[in-house]
MIDOSE-1310 file (N, C-alpha, C; in nm, 2 decimals, decimal comma, always signed):
residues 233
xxxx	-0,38/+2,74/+0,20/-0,37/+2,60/+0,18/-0,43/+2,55/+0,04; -0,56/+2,59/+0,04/-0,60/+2,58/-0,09/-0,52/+2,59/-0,22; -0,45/+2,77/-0,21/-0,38/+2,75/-0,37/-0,24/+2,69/-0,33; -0,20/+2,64/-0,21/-0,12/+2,56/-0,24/-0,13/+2,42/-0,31
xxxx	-0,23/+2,37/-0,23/-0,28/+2,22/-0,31/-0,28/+2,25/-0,49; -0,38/+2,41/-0,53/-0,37/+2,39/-0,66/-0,26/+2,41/-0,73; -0,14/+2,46/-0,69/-0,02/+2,50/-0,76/+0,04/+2,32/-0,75; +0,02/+2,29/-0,66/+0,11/+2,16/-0,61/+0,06/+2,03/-0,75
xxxx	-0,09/+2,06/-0,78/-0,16/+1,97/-0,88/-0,13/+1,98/-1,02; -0,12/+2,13/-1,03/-0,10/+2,17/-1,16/+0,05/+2,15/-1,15; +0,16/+2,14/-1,11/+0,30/+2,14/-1,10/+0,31/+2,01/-1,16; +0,22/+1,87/-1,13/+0,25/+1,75/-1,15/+0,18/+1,73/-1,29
xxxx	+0,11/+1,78/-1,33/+0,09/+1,73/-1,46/+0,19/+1,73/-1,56; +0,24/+1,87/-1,62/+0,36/+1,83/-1,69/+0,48/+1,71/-1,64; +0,49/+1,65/-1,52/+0,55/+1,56/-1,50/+0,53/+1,45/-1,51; +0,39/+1,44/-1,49/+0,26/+1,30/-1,52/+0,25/+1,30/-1,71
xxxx	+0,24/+1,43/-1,78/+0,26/+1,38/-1,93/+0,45/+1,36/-1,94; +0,52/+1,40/-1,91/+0,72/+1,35/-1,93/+0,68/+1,17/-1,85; +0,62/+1,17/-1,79/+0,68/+0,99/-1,76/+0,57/+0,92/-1,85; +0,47/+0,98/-1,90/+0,39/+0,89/-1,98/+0,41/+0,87/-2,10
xxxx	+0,56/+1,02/-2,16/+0,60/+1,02/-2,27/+0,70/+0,90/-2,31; +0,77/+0,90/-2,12/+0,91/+0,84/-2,13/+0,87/+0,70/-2,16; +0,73/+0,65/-2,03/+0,76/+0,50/-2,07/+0,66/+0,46/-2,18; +0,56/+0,56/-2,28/+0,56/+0,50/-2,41/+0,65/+0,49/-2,50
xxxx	+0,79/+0,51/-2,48/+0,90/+0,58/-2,57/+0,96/+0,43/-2,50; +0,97/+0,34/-2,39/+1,01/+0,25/-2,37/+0,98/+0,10/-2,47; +0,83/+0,17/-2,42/+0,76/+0,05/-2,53/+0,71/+0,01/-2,62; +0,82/+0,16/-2,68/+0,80/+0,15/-2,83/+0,94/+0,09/-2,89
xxxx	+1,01/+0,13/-2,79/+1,14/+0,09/-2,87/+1,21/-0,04/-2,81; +1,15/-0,09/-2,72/+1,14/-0,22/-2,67/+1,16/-0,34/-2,77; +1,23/-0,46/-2,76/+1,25/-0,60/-2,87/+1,14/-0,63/-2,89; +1,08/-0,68/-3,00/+0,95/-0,77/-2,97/+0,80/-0,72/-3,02
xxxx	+0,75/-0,80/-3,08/+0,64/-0,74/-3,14/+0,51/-0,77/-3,11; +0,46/-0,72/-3,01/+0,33/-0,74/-2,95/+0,26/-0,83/-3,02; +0,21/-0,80/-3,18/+0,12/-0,87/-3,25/+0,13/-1,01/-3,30; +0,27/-1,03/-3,29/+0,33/-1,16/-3,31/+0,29/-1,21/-3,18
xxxx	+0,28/-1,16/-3,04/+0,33/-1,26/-2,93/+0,14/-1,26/-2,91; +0,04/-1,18/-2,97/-0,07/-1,21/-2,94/-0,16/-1,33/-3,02; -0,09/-1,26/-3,18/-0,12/-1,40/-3,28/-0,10/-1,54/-3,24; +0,02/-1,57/-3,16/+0,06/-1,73/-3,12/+0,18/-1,74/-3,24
xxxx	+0,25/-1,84/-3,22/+0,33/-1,93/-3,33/+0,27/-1,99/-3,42; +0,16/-2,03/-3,42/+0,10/-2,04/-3,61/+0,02/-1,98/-3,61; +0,02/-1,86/-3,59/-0,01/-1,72/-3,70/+0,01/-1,71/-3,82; -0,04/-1,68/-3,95/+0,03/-1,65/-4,08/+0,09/-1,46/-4,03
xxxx	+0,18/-1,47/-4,14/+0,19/-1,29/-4,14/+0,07/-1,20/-4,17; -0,01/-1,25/-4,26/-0,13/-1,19/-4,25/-0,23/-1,19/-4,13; -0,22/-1,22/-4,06/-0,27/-1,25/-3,91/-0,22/-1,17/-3,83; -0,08/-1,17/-3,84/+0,03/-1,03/-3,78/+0,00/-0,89/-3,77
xxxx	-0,01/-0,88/-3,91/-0,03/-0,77/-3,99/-0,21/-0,74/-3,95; -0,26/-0,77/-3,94/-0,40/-0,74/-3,92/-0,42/-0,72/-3,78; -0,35/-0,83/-3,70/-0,39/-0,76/-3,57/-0,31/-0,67/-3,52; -0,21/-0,62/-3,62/-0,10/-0,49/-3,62/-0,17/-0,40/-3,62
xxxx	-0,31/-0,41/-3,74/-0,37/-0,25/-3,80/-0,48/-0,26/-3,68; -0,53/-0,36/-3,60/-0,63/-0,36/-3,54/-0,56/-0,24/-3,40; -0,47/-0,32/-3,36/-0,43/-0,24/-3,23/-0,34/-0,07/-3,27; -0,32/-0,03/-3,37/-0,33/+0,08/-3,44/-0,13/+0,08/-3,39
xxxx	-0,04/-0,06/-3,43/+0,07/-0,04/-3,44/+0,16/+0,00/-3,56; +0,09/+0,00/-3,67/+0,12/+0,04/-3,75/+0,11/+0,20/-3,81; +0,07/+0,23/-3,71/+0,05/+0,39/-3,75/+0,20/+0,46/-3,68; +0,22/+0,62/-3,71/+0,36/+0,64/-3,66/+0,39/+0,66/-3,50
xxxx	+0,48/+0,68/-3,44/+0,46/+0,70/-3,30/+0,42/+0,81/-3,23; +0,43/+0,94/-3,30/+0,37/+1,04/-3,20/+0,21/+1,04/-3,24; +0,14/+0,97/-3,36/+0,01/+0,95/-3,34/-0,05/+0,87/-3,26; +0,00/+0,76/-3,23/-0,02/+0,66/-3,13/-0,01/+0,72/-3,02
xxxx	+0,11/+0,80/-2,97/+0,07/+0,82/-2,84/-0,03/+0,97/-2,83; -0,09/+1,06/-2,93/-0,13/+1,15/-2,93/-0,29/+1,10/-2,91; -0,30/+0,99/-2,96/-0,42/+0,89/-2,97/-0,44/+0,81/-2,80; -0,36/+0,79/-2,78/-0,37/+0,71/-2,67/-0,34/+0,82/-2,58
xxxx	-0,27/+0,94/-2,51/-0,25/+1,02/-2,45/-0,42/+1,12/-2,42; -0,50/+1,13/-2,53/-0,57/+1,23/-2,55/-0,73/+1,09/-2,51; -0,70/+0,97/-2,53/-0,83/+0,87/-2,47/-0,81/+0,86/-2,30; -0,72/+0,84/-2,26/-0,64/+0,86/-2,12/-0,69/+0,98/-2,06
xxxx	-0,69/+1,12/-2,10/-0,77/+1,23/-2,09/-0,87/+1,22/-2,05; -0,99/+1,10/-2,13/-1,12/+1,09/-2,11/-1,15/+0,99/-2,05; -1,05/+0,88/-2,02/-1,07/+0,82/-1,89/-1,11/+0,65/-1,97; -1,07/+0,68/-2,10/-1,03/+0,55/-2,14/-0,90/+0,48/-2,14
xxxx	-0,89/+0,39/-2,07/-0,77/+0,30/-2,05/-0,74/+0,19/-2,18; -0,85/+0,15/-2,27/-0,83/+0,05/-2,39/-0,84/-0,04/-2,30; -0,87/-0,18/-2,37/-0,92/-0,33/-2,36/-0,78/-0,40/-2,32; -0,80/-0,51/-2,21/-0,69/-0,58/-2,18/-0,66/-0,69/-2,32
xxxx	-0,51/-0,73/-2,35/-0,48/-0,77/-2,45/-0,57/-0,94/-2,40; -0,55/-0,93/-2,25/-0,55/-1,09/-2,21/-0,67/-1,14/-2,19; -0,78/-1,04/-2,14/-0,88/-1,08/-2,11/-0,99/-1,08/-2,21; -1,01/-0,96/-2,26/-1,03/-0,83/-2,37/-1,16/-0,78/-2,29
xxxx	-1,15/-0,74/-2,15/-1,22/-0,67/-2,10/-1,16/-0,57/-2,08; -1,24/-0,38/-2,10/-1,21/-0,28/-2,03/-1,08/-0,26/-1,92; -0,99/-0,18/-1,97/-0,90/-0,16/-1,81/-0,94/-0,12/-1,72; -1,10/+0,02/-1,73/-1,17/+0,07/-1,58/-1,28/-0,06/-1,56
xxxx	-1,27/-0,16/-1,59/-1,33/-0,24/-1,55/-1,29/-0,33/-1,43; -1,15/-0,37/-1,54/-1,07/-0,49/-1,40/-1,02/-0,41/-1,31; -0,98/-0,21/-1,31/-0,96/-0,16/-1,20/-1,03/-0,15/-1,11; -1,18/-0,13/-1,14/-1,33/-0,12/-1,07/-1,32/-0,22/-0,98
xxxx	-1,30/-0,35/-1,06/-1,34/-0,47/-0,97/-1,22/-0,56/-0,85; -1,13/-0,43/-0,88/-1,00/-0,48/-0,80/-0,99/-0,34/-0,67; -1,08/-0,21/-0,70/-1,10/-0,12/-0,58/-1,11/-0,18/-0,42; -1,26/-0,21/-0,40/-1,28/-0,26/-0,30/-1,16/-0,38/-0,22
xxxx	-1,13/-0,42/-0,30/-1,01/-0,51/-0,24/-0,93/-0,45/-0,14; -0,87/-0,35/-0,27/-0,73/-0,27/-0,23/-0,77/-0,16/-0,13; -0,84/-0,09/-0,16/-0,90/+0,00/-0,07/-0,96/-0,11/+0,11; -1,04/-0,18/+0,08/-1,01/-0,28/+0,21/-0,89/-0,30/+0,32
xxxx	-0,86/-0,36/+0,19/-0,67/-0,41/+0,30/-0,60/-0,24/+0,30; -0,64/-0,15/+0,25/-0,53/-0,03/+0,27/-0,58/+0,04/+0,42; -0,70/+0,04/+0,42/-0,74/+0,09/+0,53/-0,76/-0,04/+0,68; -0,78/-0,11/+0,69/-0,77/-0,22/+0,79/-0,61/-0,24/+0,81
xxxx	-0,51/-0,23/+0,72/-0,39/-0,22/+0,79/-0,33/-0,10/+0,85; -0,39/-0,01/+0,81/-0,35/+0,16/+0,87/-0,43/+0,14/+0,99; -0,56/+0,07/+0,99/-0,57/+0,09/+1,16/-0,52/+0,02/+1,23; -0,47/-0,15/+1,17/-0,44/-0,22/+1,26/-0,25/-0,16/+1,34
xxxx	-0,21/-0,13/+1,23/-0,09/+0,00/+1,25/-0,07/+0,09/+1,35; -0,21/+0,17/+1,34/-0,20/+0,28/+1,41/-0,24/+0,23/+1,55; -0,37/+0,17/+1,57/-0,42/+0,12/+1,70/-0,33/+0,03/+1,77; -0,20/-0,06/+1,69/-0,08/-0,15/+1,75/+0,02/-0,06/+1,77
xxxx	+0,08/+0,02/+1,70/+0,19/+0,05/+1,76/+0,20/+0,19/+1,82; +0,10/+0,27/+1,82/+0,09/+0,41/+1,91/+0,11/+0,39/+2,09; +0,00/+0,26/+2,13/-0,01/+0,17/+2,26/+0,14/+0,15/+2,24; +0,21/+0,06/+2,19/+0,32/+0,03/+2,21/+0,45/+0,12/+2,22
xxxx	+0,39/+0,22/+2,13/+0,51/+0,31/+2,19/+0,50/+0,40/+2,29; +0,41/+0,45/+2,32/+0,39/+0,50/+2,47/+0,40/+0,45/+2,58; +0,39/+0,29/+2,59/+0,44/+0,18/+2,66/+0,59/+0,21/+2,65; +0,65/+0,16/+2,57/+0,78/+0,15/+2,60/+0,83/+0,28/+2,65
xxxx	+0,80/+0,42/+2,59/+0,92/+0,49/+2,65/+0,83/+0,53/+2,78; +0,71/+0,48/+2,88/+0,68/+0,50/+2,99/+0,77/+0,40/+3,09; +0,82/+0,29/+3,02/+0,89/+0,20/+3,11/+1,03/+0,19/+2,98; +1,02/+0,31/+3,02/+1,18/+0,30/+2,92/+1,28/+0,28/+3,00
xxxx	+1,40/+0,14/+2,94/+1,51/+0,12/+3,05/+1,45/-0,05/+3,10; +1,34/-0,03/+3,08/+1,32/-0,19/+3,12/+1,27/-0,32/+3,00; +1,24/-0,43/+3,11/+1,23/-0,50/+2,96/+1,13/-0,49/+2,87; +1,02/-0,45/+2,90/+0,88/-0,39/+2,87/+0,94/-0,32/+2,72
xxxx	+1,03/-0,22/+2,77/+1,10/-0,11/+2,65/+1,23/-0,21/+2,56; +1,28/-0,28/+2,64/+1,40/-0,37/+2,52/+1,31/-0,44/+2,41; +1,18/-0,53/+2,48/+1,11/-0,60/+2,42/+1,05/-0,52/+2,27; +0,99/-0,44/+2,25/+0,93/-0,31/+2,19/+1,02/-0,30/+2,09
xxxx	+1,15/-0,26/+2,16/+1,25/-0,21/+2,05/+1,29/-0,28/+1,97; +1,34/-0,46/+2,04/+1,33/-0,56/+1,93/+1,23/-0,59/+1,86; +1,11/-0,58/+1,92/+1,01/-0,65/+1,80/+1,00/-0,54/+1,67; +1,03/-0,38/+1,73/+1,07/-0,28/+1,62/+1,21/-0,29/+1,52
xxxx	+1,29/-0,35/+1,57/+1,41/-0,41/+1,48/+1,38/-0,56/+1,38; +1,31/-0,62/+1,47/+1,22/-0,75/+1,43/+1,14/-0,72/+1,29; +1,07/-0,62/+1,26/+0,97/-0,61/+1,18/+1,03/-0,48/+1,07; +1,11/-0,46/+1,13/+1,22/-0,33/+0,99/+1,33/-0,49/+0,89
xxxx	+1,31/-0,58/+1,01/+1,49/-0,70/+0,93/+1,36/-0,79/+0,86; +1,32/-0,86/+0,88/+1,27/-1,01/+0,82/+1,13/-0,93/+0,74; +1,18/-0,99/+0,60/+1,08/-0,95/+0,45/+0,97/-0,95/+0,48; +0,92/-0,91/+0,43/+0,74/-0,91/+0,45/+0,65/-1,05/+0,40
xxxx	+0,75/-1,10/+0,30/+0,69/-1,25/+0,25/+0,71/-1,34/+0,31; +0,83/-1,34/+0,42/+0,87/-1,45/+0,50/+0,75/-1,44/+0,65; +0,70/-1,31/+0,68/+0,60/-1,31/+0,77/+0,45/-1,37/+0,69; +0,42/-1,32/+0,57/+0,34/-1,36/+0,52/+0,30/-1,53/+0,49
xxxx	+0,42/-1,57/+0,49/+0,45/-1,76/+0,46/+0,42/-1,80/+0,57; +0,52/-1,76/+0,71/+0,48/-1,79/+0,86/+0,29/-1,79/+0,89; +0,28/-1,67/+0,88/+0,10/-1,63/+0,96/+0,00/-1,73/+0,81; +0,07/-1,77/+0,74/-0,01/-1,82/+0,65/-0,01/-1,99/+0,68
xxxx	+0,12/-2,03/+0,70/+0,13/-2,14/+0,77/+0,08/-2,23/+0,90; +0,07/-2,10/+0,98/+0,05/-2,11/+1,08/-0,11/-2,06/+1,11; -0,21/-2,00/+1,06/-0,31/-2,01/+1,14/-0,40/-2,05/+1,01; -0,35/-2,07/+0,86/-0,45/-2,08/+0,76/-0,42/-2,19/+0,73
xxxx	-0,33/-2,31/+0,79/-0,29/-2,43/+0,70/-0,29/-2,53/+0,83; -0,19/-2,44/+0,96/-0,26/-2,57/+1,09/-0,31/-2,49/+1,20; -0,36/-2,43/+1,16/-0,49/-2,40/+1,25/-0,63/-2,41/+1,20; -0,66/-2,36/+1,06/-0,73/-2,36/+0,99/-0,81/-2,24/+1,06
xxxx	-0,77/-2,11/+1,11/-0,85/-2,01/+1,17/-0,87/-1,92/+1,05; -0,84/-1,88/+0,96/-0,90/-1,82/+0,82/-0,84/-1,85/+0,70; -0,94/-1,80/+0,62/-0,91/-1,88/+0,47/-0,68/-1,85/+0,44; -0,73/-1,92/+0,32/-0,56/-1,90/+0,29/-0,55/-1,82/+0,15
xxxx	-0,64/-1,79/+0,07/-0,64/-1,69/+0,01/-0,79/-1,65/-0,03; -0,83/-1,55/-0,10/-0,94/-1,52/-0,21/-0,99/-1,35/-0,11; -1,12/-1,33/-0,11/-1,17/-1,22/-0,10/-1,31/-1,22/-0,06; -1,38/-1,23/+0,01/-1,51/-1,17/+0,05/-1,55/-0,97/+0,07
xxxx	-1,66/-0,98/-0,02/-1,71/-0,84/-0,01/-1,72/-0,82/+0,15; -1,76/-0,69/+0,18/-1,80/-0,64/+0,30/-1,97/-0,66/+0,28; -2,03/-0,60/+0,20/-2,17/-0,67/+0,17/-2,18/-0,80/+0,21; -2,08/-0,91/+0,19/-2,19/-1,04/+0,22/-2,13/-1,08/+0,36
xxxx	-2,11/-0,98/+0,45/-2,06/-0,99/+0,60/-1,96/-0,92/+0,66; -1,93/-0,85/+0,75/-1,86/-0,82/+0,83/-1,74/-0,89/+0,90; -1,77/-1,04/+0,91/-1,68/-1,14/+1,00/-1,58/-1,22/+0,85; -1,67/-1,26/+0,74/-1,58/-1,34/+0,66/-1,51/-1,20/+0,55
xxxx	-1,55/-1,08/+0,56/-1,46/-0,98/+0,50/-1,32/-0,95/+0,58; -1,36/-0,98/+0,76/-1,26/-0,98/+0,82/-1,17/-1,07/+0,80; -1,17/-1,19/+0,78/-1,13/-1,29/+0,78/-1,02/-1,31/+0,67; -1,07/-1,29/+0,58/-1,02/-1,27/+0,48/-0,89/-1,19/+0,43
xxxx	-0,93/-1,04/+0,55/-0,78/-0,98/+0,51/-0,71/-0,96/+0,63; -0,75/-1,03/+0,72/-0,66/-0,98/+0,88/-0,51/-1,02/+0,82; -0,49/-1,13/+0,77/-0,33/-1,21/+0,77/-0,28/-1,06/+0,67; -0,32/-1,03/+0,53/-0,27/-0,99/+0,50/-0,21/-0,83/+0,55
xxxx	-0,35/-0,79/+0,58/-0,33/-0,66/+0,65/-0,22/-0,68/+0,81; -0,19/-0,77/+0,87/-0,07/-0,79/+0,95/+0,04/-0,78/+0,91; +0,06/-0,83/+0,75/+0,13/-0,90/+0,73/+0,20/-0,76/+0,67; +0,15/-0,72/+0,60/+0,18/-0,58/+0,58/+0,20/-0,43/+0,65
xxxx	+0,13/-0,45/+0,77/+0,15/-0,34/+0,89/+0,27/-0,38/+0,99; +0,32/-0,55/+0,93/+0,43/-0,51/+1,07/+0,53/-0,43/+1,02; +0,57/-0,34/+0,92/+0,67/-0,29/+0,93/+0,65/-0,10/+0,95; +0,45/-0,12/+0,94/+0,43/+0,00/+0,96/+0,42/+0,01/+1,12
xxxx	+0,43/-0,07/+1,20/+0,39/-0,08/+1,32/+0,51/-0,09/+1,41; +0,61/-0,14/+1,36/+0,78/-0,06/+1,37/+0,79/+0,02/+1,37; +0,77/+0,10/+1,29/+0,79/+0,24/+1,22/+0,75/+0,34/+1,32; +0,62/+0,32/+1,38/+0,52/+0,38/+1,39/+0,56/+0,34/+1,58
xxxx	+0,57/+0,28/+1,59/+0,63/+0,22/+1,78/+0,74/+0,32/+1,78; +0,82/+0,27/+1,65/+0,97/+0,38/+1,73/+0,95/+0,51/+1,74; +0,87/+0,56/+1,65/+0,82/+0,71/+1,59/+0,79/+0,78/+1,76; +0,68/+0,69/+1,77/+0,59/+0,73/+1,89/+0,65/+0,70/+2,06
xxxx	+0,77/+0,62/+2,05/+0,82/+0,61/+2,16/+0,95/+0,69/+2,14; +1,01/+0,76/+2,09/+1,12/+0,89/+2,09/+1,05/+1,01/+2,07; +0,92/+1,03/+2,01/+0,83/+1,19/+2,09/+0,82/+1,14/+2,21; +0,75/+1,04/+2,25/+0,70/+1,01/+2,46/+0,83/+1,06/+2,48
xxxx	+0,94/+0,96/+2,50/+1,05/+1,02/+2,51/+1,09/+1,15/+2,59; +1,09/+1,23/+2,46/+1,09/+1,34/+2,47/+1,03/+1,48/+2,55; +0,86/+1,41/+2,55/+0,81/+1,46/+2,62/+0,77/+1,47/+2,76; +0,81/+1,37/+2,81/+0,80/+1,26/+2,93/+0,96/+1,37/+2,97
xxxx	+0,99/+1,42/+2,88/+1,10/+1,52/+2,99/+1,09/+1,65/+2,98; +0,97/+1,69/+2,92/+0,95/+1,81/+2,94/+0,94/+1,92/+3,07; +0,92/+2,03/+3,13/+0,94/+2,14/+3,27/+0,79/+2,06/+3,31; +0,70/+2,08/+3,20/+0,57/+2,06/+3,23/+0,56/+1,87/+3,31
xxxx	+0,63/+1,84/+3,24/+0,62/+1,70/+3,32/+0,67/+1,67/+3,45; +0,80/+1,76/+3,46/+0,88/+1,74/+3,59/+0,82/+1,81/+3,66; +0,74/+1,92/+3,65/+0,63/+2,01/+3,74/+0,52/+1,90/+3,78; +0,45/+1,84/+3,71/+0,37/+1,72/+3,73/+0,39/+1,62/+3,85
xxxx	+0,54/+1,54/+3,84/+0,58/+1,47/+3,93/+0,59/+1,54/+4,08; +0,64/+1,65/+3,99/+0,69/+1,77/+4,18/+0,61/+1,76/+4,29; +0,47/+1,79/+4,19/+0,35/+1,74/+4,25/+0,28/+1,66/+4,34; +0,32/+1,55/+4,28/+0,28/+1,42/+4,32/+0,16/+1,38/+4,24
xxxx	+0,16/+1,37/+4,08/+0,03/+1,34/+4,02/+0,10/+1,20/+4,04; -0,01/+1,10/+4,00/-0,02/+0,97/+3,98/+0,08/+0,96/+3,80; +0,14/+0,87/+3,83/+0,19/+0,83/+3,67/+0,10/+0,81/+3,60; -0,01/+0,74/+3,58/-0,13/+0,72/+3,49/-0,22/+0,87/+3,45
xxxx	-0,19/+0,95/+3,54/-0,26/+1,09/+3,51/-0,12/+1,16/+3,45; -0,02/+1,14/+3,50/+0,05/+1,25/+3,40/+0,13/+1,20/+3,24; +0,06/+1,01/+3,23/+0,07/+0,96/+3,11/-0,06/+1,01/+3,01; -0,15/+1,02/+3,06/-0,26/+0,96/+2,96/-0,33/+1,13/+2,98
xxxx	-0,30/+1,21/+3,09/-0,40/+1,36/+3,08/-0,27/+1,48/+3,06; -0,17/+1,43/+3,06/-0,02/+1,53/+3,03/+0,04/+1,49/+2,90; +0,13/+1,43/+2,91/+0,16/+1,38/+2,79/+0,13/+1,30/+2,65; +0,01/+1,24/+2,69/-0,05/+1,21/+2,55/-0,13/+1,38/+2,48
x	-0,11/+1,42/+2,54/-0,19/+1,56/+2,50/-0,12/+1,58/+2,39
């Protein structure tokens, strides 16, 4: 497993330098001239021209990107045009966010729709199971922004039960970090939580018809024991 992971790493790098080649080769040959659009409209050309030599556009293109390719290496990103802070800066400060909501929606994901699919295909054939399967067709059809507008409408505008946008750290609480990304993290898992219902109710399915299961019944185990100590196994 190991040298597979390392052959698999090294495999991507020459692929990670061809797309870094491709889309600097985009935006170099792109309309439009950076230095003009950062100078403003009354710029003189000397203004142009200097913030050309500043941002090193006037040098040729395979030094530019041999220059920029080889800072990238060491884990410099260069200064945002807009802010003129650091790019591992505004990355840094945008981690906890992302990392937040990525992990609070995978659980809310996993802990919603694994119950639901084992539900349904235990009362599969009834409405328990039709209901499941729509709300799994329900959440693969309607966009993710049109759920997002709804749960935003509806519990951050008239209900007023959490904010309607921004960010609280985990440091300055547990409840207003929650708060803060439940909508989005829903809002985002209902299509993992479809995904993930249907996934997990066609294995049950499956296995709910296994020898071992119909030896179970033969028996006379209780359905709750040959759900939850047979089949979820």
């Amino acid at each position: 497993m190991l040298a597979f992971i390392v052959r698999r790493i090294i495999t991507t790098i020459p692929v990670m330098a061809f797309v870094a080649l491709f889309v600097f080769s985009l935006l170099y040959i792109a309309p439009g001239d950076p230095a003009a659009v950062i100078a403003g409209d009354q710029a003189s050309p000397a203004d142009v021209e200097r913030i050309r030599a500043s941002l090193g556009l006037d040098r040729p293109y395979l030094v530019r990107f041999g220059e920029w390719f080889f800072r990238v290496l060491q884990g410099d990103l260069g200064t945002s045009i807009f802010t003129s802070l650091p790019v591992t800066q505004l990355i840094a400060q945008r981690i906890e966010p992302t990392l937040s909501l990525m992990v609070l929606t995978l659980i809310l994901a996993v802990s919603i729709a694994v119950p639901l699919g084992v539900v349904a295909a235990w009362k599969a054939g009834t409405w328990v199971d039709r209901a499941v399967v729509g709300f799994a067709v329900l959440g693969f059809s309607v966009p993710v922004f049109v759920i997002g507008y709804l749960l935003a409408y509806t519990f951050a505008l008239k209900l007023d039960w959490v904010p309607v946008q921004g960010y609280t750290p985990i440091a300055q609480g547990l409840w207003p970090w929650f708060k803060n990304l439940i909508l989005p993290a829903i809002t985002l898992g209902t299509v993992y939580i479809a995904l993930i219902a249907r996934i997990t109710r066609a294995t049950m399915l499956d296995v709910l018809h296994q020898d071992y299961i119909r030896t179970a019944r033969s028996k006379g185990a209780a359905h709750t024991s040959i759900l939850f100590l047979h089949a979820l196994k």
